[in-house]
matplotlib code that plots the C-alpha trace (Angstrom):
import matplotlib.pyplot as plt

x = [15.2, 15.9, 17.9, 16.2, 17.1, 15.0, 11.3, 9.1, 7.3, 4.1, 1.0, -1.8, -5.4, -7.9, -11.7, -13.1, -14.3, -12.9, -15.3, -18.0, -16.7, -15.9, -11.8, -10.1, -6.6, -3.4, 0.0, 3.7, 5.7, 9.1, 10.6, 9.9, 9.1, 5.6, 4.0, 0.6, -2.6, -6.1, -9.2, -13.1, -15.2, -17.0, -14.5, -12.1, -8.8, -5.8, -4.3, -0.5, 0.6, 4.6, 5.5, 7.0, 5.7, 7.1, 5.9, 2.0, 1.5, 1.5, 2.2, 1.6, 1.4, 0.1, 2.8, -0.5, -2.9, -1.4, -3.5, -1.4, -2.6, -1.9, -3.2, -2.9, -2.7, -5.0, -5.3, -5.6, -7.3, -6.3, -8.1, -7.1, -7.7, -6.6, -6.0, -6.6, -4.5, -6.6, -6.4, -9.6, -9.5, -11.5, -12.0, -10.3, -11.6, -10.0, -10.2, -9.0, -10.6, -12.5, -12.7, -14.8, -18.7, -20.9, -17.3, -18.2, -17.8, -15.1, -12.5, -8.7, -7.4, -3.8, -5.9, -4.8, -7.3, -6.7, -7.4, -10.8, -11.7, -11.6, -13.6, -15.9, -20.1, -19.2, -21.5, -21.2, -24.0, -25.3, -24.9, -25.5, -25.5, -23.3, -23.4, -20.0, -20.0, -23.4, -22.2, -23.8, -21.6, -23.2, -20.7, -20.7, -19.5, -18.0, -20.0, -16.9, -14.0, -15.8, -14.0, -15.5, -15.3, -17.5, -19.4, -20.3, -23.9, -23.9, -22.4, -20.5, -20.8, -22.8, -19.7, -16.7, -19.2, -19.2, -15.1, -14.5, -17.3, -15.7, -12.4, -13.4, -15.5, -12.0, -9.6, -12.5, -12.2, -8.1, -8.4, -10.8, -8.3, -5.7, -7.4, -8.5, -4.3, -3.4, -3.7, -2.5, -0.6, -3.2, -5.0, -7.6, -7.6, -4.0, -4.9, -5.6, -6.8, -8.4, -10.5, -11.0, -11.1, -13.5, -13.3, -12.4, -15.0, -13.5, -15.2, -13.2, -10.8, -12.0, -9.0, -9.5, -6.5, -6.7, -5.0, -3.9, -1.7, -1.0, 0.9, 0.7, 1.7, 5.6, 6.0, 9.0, 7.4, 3.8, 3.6, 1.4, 1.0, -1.2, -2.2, -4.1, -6.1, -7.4, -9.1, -10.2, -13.8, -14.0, -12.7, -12.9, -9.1, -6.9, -4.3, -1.0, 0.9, 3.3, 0.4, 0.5, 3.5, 6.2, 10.1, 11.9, 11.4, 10.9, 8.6, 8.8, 10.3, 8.3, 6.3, 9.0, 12.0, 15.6, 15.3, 12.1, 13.9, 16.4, 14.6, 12.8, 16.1, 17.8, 14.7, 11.9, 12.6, 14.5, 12.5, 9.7, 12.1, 12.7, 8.6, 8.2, 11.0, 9.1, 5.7, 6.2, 9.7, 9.5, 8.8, 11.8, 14.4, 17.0, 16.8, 19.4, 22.4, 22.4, 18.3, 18.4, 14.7, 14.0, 12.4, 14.7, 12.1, 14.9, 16.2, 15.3, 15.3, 12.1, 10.0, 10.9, 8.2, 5.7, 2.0, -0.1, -3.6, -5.7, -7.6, -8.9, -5.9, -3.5, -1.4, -0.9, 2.6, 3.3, 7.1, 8.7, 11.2, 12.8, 11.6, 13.6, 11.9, 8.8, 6.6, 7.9, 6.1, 3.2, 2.9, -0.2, 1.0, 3.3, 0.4, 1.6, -1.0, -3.1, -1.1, 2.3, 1.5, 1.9, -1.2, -3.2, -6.8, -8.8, -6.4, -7.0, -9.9]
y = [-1.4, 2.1, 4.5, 5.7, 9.0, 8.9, 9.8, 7.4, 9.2, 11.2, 9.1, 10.9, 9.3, 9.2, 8.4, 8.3, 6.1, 3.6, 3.4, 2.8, 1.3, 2.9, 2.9, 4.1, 4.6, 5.6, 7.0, 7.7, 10.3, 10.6, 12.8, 11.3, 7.5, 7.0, 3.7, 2.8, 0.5, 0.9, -1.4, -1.8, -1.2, -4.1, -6.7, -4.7, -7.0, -4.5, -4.0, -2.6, 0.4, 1.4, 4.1, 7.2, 11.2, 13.5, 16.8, 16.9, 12.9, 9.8, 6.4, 4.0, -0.4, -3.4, -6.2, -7.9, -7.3, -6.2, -2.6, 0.2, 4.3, 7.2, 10.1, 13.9, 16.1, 18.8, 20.8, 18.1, 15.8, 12.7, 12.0, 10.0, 5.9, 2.8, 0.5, -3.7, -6.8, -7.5, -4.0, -2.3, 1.2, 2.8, 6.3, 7.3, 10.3, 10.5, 13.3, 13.9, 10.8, 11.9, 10.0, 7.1, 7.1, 4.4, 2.2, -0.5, -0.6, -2.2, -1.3, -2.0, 1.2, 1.2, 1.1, 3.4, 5.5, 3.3, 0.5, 1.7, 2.7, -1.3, -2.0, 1.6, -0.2, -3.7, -5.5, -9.1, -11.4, -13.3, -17.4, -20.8, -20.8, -23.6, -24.8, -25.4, -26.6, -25.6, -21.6, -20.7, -19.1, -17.5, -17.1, -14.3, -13.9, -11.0, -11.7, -10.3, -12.1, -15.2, -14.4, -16.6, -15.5, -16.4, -14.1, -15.6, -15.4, -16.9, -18.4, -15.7, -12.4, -9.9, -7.0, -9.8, -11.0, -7.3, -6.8, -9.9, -9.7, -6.6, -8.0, -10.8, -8.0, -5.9, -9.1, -10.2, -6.8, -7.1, -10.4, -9.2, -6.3, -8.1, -10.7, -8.1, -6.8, -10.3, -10.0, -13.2, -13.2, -14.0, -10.9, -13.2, -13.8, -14.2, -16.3, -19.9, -20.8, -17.9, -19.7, -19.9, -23.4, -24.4, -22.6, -23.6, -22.4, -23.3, -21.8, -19.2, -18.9, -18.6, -19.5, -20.0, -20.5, -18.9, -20.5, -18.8, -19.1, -17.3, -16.3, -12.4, -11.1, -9.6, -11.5, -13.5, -17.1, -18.6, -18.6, -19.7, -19.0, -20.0, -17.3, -18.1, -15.9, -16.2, -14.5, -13.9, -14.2, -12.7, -9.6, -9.3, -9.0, -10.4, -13.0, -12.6, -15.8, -14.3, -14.1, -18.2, -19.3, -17.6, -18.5, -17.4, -15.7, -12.1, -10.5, -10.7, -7.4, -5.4, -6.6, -5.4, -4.4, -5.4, -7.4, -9.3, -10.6, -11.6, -13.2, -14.9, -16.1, -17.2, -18.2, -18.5, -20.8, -23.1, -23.4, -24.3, -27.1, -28.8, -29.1, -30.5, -33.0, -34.0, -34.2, -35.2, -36.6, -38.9, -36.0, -33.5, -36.2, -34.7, -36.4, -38.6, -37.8, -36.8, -36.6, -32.8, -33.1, -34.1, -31.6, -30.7, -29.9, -29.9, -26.5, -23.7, -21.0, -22.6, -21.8, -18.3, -16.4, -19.6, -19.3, -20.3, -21.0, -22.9, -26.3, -28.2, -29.8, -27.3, -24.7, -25.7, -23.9, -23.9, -24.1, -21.8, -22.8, -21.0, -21.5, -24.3, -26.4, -24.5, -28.1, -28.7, -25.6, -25.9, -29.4, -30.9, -32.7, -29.3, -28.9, -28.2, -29.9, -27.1, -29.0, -27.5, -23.8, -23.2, -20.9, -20.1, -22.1, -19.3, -18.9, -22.4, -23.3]
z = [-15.1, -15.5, -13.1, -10.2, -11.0, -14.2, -14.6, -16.1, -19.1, -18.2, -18.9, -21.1, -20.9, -23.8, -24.5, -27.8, -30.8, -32.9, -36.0, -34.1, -31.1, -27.7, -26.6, -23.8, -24.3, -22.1, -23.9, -22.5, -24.6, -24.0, -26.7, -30.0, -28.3, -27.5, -25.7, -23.9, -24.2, -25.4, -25.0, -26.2, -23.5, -25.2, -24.2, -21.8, -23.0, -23.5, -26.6, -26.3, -28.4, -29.5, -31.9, -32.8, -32.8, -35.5, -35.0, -34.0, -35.9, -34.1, -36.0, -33.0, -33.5, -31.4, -31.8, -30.8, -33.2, -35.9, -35.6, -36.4, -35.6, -37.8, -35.5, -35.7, -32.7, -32.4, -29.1, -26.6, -29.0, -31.8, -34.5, -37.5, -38.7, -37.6, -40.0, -38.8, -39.7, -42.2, -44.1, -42.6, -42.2, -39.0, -38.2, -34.7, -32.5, -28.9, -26.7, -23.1, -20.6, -17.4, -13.9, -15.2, -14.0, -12.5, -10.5, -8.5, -4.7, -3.0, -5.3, -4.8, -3.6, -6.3, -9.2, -11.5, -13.6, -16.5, -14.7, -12.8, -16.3, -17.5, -14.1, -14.8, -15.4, -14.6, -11.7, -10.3, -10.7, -7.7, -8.5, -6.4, -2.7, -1.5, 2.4, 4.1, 7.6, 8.5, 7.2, 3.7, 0.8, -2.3, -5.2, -7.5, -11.2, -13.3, -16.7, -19.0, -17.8, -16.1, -12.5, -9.8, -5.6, -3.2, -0.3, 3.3, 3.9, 7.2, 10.4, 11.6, 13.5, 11.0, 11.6, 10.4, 7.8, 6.5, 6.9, 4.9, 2.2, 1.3, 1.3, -0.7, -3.5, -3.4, -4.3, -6.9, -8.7, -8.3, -10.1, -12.7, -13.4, -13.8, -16.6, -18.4, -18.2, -19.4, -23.8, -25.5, -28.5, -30.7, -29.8, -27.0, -23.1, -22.2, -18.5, -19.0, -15.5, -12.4, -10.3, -6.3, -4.6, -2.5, 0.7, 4.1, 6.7, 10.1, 13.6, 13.9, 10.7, 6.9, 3.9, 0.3, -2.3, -5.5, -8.4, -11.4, -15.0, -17.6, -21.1, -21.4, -25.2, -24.2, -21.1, -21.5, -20.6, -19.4, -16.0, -13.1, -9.2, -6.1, -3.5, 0.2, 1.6, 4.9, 7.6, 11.1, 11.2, 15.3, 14.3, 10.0, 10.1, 7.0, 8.8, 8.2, 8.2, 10.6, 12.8, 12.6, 12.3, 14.3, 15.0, 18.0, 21.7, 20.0, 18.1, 14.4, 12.7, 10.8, 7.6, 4.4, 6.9, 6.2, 9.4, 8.5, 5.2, 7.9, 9.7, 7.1, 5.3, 8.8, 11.1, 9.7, 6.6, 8.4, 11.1, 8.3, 6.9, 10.3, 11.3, 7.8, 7.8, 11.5, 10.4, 6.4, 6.8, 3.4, 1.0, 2.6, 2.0, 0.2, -3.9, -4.9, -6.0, -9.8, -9.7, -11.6, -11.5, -8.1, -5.8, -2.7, -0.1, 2.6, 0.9, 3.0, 0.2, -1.2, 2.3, 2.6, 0.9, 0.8, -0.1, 2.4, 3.5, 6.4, 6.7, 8.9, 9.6, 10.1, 8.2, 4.0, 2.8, -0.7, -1.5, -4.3, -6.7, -9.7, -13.0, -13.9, -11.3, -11.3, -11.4, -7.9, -6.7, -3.6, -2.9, -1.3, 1.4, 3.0, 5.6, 9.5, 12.0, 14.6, 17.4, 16.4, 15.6, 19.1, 19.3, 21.9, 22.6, 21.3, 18.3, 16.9, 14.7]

ax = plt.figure().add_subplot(projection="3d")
ax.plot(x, y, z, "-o")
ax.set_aspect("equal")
plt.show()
């Protein structure tokens, strides 16, 4: 990581053509050192870029691909060829990229202008209709990526059904942002797996767990991860699992303070460990002596930061281990029944 006193490398965005082929392309110069990204708009996949400048020439290089750029600076524009794995030379014209035209709604809000440029003229396309406890769900598909996420059609009050459809559109264009981020070493999609399971509808509560993995080209290992995502569908609101699950007589500090990592070292996880060993007291036993690979549920460091979503019965956490034990991650069976969440009647589902 560098210093925090140093400045990261202004970023320079480009638009242009690749032989016949639209690109967009982002570039970091620091001194002679140059570094950045560029995609098709026909598949939106990134392609990373390293090189040097010497004077107004660029010689830029996909450990990727294989492509490597010889471009000449004129004014604010590059022009030059790129030449392919396979020996192809391509003429290259890039100028100075625009704020991109025709973005979806419901956009994340932290998207760079890089990244609304992968997103700029892609749509959703309406699919099945699926009925969940009486309430209808339609889901909807991004044609490029294949990114599946449902929308609530009914069942609920029309302003909540609002609040979370466009919650739901937003973390749909998150995920299909960050597939197109994820390059593989052979040049293809880098995520193996980005889908949403079936939802929970409850009366008053909606949760969904989105389950992802991946081997990004330059990451330093595969990886995968699972993410909840719930809601309260009286008011639209995105729950918090603080909002659930609480340890103590006080409040709970504030979200990202140096007392709410506190408390959710020295409360909060333990507290998590002893309601499991009660309800699920088989899977926290402690494994056996010697047993490298066992899973120690019983270790509060794993329930800290734990994913989490709702069901019908009860509260599913999803224990984090480090890589080494990585298989051990979110069990099934981690689920906290209604009855001991302590909420109030019109809290519970």
């Amino acid at each position: 990581m560098a210093p925090s006193s140093a400045r990261a490398a202004p970023e320079q965005l480009y638009e242009g053509i690749v032989g016949t082929a639209r690109v967009v392309m982002t570039l970091a110069v620091d001194k002679a050192d140059a570094s950045g990204q560029y995609f098709y708009l026909r598949s939106r996949l990134d392609i990373d870029l390293s090189g040097r400048i010497r004077g107004q020439t660029l010689d830029l290089e996909s450990r990727v691909t294989g492509d490597k750029l010889h471009l000449t600076r004129s004014g604010a524009t590059l022009s030059g060829t790129l030449t392919t794995a396979k020996a192809q030379r391509l003429p290259v014209s890039l100028r100075p990229a625009g704020a991109p035209e025709k973005l979806p709604a419901d956009l994340p809000p932290k998207l760079s202008v890089y990244e609304r440029w992968h997103l700029a003229g892609l749509q959703f396309t309406a699919q099945q209709t699926e009925t969940i406890n009486g309430k209808t769900i339609r889901w909807y598909r991004e044609p490029l990526s294949g990114i599946r996420l449902f929308r609530i059609e009914s069942g609920y009050p029309a302003p909540a059904l609002t609040a979370v459809n466009h919650a739901l559109a937003r973390n749909q264009w998150q995920d299909v942002s960050a597939w197109f981020a994820c390059t593989g070493y052979e040049g293809g999609p880098g995520t193996d797996t980005a889908e949403a399971k079936r939802p929970w509808l409850g009366t008053r509560h909606v949760s969904y767990v989105w389950n992802a993995s991946w081997s990004c080209a330059g990451a330093a290992h595969p990886d995968f991860g699972t993410t909840g995502y719930s809601f309260d569908m009286r008011t639209g609101r995105i729950l918090k699992l603080d909002d659930l699950l609480r340890f103590g007589t006080g409040p709970v500090p504030a979200e990202e303070s140096d007392a709410w990592y506190s408390y959710r070292g020295k409360r909060f996880a333990p507290g998590v460990v002893a309601l499991l060993k009660r309800y699920h007291p088989q899977e926290m036993l402690k494994p056996a002596e010697g047993d490298d690979d066992g899973c120690d549920y019983s270790d509060p460091d794993v329930w800290d930061f734990p994913g989490w979503a709702l069901s019908e019965k009860g509260l599913w956490l999803g224990a984090y281990f480090a890589r080494v034990q990585r298989a051990c991650d979110a069990p099934d069976w981690a689920v906290i029944p209604w009855s001991a969440l302590g909420l109030k009647p019109g809290e519970r589902p």
